[in-house]
Z-matrix of the N, CA and C atoms (Angstrom, degrees):
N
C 1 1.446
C 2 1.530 1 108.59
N 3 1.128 2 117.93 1 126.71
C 4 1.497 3 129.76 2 -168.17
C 5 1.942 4 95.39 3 -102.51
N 6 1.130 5 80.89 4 112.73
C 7 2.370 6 99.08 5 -173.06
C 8 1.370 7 110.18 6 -160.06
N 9 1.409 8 122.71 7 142.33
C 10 1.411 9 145.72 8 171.61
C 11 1.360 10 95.85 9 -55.33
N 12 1.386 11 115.85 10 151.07
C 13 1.323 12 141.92 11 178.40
C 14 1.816 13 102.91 12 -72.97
N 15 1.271 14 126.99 13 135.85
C 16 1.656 15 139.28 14 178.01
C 17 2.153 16 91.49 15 -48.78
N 18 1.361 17 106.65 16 -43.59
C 19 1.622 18 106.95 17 -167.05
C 20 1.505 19 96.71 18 -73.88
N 21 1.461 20 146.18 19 -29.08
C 22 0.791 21 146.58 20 110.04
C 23 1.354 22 150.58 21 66.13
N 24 1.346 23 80.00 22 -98.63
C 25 1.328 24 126.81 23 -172.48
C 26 1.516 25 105.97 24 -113.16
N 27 1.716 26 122.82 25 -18.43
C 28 1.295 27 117.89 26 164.26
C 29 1.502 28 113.36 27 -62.34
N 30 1.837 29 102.68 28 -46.85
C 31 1.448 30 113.58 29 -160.45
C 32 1.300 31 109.18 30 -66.60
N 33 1.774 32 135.52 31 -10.04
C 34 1.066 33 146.77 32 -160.48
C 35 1.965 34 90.20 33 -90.05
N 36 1.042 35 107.83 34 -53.87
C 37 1.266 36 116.43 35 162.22
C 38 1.122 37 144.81 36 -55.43
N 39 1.640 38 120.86 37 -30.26
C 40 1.200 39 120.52 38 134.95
C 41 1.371 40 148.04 39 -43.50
N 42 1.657 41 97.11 40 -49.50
C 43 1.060 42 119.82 41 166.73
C 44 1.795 43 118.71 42 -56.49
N 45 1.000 44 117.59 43 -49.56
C 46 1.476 45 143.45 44 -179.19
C 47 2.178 46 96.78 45 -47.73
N 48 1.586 47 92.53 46 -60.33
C 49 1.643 48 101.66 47 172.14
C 50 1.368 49 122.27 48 -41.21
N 51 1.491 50 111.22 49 -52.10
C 52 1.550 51 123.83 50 -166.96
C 53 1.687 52 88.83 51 -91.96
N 54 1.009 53 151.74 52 19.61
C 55 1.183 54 154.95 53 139.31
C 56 1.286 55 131.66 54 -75.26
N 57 1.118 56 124.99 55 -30.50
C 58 1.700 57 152.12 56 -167.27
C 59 1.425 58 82.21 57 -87.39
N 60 1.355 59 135.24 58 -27.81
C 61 1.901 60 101.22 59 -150.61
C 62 1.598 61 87.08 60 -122.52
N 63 1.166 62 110.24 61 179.67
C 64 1.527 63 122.45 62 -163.22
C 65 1.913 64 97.63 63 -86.97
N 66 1.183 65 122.03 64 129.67
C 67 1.121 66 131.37 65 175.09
C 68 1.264 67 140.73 66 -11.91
N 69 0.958 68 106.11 67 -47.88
C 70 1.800 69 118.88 68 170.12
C 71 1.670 70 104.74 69 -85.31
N 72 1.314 71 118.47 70 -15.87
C 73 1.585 72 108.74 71 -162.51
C 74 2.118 73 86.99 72 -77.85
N 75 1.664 74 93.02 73 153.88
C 76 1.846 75 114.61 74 -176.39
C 77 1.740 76 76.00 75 -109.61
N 78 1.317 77 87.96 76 153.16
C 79 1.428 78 112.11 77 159.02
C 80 1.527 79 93.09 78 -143.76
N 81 1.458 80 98.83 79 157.84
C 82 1.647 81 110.86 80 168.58
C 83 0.741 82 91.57 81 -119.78
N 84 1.903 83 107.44 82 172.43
C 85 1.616 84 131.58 83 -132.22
C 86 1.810 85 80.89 84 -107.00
N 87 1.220 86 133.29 85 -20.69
C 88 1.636 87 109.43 86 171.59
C 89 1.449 88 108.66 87 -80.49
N 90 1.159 89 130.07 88 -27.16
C 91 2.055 90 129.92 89 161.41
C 92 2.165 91 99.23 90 -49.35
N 93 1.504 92 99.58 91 -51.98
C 94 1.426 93 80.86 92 -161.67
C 95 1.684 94 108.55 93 -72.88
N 96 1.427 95 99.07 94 -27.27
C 97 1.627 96 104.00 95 -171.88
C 98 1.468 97 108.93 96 -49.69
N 99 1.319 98 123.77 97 -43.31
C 100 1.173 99 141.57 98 -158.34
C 101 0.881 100 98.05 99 -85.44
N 102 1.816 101 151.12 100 -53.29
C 103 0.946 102 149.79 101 -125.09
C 104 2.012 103 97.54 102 -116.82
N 105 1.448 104 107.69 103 -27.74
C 106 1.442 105 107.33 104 -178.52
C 107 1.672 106 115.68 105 -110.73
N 108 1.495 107 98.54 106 1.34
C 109 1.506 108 137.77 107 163.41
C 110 1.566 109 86.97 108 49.41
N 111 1.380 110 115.03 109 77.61
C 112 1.557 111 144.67 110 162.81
C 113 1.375 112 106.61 111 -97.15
N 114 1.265 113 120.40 112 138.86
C 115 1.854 114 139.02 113 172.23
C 116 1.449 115 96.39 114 -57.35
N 117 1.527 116 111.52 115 128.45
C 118 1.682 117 106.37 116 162.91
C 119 1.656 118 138.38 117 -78.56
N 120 1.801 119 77.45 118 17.83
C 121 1.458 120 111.77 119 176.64
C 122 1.537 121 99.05 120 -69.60
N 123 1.151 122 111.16 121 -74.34
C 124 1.343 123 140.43 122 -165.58
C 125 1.415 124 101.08 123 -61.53
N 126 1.304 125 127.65 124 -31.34
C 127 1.965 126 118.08 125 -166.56
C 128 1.666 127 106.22 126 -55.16
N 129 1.286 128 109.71 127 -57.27
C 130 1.243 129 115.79 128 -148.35
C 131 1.954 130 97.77 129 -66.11
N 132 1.248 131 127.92 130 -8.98
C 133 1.289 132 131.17 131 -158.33
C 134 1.611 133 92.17 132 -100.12
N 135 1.225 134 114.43 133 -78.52
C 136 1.549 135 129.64 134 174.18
C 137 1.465 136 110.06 135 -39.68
N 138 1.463 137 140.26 136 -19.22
C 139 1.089 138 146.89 137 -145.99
C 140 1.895 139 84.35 138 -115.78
N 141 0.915 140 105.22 139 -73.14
C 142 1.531 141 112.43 140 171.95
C 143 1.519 142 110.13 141 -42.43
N 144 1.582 143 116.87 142 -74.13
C 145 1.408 144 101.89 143 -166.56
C 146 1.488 145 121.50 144 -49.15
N 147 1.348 146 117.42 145 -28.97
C 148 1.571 147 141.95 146 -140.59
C 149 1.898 148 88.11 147 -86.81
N 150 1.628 149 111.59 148 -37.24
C 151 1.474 150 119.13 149 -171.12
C 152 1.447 151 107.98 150 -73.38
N 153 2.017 152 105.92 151 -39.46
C 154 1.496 153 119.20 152 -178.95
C 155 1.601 154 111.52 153 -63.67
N 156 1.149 155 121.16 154 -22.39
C 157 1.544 156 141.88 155 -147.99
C 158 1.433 157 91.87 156 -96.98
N 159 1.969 158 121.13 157 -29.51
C 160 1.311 159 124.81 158 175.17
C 161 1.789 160 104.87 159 94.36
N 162 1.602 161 114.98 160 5.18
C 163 1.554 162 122.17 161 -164.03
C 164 1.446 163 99.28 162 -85.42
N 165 1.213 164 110.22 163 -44.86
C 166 1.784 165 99.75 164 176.97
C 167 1.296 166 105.86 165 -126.60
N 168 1.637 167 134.08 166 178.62
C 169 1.137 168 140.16 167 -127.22
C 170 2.302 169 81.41 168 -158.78
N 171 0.884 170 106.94 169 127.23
C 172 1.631 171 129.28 170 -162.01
C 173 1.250 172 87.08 171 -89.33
N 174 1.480 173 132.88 172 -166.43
C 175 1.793 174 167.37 173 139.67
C 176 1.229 175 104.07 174 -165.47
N 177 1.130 176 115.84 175 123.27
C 178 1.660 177 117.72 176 155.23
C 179 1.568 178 104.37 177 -81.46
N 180 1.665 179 107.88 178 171.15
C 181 1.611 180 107.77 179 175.73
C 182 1.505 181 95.25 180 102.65
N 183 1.713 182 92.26 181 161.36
C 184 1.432 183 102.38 182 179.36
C 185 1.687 184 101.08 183 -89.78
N 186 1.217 185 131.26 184 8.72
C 187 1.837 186 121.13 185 150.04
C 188 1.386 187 112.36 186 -97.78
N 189 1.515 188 121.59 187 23.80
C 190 1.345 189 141.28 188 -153.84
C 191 1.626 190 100.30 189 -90.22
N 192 1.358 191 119.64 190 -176.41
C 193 1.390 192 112.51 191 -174.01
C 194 1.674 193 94.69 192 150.04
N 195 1.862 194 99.68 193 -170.34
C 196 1.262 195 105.35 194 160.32
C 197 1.989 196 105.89 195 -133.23
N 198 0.989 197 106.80 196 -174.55
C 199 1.813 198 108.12 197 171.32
C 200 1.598 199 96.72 198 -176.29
N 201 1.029 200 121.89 199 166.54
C 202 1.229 201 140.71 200 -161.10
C 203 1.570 202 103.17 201 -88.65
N 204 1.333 203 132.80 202 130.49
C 205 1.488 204 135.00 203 168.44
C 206 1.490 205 117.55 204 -63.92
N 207 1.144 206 113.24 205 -21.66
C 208 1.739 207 88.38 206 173.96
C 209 1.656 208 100.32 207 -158.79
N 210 1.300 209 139.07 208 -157.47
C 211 1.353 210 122.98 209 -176.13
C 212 1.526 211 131.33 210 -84.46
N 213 1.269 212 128.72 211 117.30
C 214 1.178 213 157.63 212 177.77
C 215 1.808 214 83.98 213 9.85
N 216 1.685 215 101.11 214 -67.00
C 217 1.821 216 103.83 215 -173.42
C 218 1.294 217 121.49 216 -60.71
N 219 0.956 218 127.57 217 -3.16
C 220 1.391 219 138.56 218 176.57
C 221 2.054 220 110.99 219 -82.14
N 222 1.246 221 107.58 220 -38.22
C 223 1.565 222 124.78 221 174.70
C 224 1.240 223 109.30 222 -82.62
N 225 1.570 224 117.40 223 115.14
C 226 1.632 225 97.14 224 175.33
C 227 1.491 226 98.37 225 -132.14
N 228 1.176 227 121.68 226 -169.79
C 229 1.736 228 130.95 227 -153.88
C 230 1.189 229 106.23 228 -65.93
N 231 1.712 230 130.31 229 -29.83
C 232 1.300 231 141.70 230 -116.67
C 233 1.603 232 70.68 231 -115.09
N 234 1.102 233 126.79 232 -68.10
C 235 1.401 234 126.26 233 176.05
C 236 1.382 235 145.00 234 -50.67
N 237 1.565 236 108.59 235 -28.57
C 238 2.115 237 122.74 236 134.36
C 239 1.591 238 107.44 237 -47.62
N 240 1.045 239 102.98 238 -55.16
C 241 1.201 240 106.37 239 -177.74
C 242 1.755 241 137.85 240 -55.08
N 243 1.251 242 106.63 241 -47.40
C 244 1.586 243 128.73 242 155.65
C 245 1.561 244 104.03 243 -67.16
N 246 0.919 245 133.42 244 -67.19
C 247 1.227 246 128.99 245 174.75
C 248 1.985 247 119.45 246 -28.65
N 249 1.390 248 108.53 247 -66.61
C 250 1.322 249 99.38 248 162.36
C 251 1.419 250 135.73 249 -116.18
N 252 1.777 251 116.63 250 26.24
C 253 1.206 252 125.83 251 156.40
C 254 1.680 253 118.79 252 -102.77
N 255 1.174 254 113.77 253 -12.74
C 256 1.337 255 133.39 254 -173.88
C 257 1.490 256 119.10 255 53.99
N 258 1.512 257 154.74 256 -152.12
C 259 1.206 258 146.51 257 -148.33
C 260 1.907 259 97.46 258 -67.76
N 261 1.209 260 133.99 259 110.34
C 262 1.430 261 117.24 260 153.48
C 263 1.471 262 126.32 261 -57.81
N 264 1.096 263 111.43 262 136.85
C 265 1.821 264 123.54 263 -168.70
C 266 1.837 265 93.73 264 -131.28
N 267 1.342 266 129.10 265 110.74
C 268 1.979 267 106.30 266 155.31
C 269 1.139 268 88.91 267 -62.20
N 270 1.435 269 142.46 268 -73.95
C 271 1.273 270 134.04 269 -134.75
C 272 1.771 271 110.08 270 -130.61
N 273 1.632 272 103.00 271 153.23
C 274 1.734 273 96.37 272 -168.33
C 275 1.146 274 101.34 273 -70.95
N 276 1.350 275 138.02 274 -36.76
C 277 1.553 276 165.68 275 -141.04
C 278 1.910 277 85.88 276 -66.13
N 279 1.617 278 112.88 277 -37.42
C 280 1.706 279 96.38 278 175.66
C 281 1.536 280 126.35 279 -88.36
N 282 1.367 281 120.57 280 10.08
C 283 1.408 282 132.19 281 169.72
C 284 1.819 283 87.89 282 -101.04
N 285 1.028 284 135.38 283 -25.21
C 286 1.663 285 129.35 284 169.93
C 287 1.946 286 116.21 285 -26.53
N 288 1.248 287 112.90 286 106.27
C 289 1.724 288 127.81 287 -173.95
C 290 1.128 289 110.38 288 -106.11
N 291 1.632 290 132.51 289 -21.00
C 292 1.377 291 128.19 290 161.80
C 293 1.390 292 111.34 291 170.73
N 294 1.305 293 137.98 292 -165.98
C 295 1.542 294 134.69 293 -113.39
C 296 0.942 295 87.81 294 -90.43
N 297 1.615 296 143.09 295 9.78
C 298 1.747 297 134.51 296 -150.93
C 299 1.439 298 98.22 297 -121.75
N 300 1.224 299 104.52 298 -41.03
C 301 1.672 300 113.28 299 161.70
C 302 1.390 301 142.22 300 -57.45
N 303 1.660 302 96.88 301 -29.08
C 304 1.489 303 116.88 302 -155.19
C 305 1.717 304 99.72 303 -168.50
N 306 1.228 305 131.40 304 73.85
C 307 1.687 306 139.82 305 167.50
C 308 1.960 307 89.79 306 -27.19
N 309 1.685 308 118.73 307 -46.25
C 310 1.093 309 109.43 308 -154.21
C 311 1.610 310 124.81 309 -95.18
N 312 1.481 311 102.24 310 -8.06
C 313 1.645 312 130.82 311 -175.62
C 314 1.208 313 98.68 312 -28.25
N 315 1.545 314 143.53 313 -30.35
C 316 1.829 315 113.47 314 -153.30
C 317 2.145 316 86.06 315 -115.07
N 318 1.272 317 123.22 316 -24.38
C 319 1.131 318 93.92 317 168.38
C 320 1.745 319 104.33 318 -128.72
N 321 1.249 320 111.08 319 98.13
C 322 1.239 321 119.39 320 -172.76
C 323 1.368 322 94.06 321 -120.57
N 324 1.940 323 120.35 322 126.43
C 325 1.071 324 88.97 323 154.67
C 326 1.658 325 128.06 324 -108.39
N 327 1.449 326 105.00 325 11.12
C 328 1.495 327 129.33 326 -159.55
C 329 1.856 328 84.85 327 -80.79
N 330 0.797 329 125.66 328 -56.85
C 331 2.092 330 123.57 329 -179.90
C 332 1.335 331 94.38 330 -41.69
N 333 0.892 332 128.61 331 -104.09
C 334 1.433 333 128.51 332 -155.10
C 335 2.032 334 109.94 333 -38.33
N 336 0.756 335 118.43 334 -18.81
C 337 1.620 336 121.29 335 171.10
C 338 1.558 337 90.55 336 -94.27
N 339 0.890 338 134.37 337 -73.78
C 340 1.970 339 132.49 338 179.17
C 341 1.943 340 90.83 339 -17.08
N 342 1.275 341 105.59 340 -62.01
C 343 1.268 342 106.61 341 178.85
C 344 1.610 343 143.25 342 -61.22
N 345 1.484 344 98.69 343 -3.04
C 346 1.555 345 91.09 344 -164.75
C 347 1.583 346 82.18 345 -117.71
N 348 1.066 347 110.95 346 -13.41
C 349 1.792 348 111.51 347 177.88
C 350 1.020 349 108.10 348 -76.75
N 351 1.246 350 112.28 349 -32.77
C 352 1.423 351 116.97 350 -179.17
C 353 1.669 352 145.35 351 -75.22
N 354 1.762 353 85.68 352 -29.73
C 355 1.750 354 126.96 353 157.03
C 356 1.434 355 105.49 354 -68.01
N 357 1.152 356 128.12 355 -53.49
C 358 1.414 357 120.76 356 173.61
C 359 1.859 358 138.77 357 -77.99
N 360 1.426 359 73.98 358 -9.89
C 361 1.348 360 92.10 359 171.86
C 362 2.080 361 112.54 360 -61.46
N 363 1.651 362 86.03 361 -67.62
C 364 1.233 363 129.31 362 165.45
C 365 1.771 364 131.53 363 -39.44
N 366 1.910 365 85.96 364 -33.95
C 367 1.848 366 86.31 365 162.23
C 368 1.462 367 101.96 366 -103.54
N 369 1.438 368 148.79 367 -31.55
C 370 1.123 369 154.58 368 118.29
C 371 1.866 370 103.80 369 25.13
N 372 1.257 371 93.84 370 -69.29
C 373 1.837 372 111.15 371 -175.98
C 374 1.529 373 97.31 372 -59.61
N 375 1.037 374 111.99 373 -78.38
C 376 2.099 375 141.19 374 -178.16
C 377 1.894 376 81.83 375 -22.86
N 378 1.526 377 106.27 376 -63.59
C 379 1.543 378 91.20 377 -156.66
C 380 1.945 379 124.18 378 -76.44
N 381 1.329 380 106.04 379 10.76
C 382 1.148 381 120.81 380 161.12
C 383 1.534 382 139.44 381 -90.84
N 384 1.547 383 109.56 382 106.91
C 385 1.413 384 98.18 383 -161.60
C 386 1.227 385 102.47 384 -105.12
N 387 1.261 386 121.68 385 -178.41
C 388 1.302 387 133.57 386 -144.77
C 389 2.225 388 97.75 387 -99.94
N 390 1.425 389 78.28 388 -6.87
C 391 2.095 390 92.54 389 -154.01
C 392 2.111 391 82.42 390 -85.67
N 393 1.738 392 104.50 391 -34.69
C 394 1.371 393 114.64 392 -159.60
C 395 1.372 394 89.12 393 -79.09
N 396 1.555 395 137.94 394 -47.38
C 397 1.349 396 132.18 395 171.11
C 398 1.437 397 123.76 396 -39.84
N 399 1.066 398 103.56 397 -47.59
C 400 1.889 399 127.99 398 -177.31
C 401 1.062 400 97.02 399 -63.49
N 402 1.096 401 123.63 400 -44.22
C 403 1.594 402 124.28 401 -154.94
C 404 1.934 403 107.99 402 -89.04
N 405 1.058 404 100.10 403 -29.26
C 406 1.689 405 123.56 404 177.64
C 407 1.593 406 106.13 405 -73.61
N 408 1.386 407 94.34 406 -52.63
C 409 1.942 408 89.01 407 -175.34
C 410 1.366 409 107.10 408 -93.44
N 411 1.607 410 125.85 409 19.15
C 412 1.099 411 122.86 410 133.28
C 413 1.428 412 138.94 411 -63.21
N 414 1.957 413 98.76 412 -54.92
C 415 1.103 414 97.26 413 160.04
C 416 1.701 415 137.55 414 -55.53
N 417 1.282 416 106.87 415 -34.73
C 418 1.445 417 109.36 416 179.07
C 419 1.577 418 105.73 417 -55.62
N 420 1.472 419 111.16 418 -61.32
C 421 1.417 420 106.12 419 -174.58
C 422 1.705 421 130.15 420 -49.69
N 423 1.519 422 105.15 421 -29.49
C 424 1.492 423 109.08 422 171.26
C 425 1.470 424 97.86 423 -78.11
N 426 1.294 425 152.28 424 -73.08
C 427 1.350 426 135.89 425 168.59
C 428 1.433 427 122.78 426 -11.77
N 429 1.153 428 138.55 427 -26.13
C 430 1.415 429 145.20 428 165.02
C 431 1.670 430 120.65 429 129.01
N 432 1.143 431 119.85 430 0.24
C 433 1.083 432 127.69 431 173.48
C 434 1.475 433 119.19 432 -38.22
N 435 1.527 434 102.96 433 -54.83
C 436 1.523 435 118.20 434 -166.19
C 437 1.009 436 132.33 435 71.11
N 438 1.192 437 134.20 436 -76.60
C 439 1.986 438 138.30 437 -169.00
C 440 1.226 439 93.17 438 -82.39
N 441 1.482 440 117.92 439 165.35
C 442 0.946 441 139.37 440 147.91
C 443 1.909 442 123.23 441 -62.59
N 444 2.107 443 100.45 442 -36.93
C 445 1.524 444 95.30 443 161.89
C 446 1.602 445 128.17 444 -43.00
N 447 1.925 446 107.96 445 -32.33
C 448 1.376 447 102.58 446 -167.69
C 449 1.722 448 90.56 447 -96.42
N 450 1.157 449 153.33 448 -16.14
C 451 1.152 450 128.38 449 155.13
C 452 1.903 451 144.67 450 -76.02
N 453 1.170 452 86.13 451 -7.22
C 454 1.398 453 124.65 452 169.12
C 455 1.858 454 107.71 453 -47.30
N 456 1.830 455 90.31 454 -59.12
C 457 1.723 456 126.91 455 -146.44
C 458 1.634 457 98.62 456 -86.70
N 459 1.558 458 117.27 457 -19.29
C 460 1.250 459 119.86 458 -161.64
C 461 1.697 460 111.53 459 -82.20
């Protein structure tokens, strides 16, 4: 089964948090934990990689927190995503360099479709921003949804 990692899929949620609020506002990671109802297993990992990754911007201190480095639209899925899934591949057969890799590399026609699913997958991701997420699970929530559990689930 080809699926994003649970850590993942937290950081998508983090990210999603520090998106909702106006730019300069910090939230700390017990507001988001609570609020995107993430394991406090998991904060301190996603919180780190997500800072190493350059996606959010840290403070220590009790005016401490995190907030997003530049605008919500500028961050999009494809980039949570690379960040803690690293290069996406469907299939090994497209890192394939010659007959040792792949007996079938010169008349394959299954690679080149591995590939275009995979390109589209990939701009698919790119064209989702983080401002269009925010802006979506806004709308859901004024529609009646409410929690974040039921937008989470959808």
């Amino acid at each position: 089964m080809l699926r994003i990692n649970r850590q993942t899929d937290y950081a998508v949620r983090v990210m999603l948090a520090l998106a909702q609020r106006d730019e300069s506002m910090r939230l700390t990671s017990a507001e988001i934990q609570q609020e995107m109802q993430i394991p406090k297993a998991f904060m301190g990992r996603i919180v780190a990689q997500l800072a190493k990754a350059g996606l959010i911007l840290t403070f220590a201190g009790r005016e401490g927190g995190m907030q997003l480095p530049y605008p919500a639209s500028q961050i999009t899925l494809k980039d949570v995503v690379d960040a803690f899934e690293g290069p996406i591949l469907l299939s090994e057969c497209q890192q394939a360099k010659g007959k040792d890799d792949c007996p079938f590399l010169t008349h394959c026609p299954v690679k080149t479709k591995w590939s275009r699913v995979q390109v589209a997958m990939l701009q698919e991701m790119a064209a989702i921003s983080f401002a269009d997420l925010a802006q979506e699970a806004q709308s859901i929530r004024v529609d009646g949804f409410g929690s974040f559990q039921n937008i989470l689930s959808l």
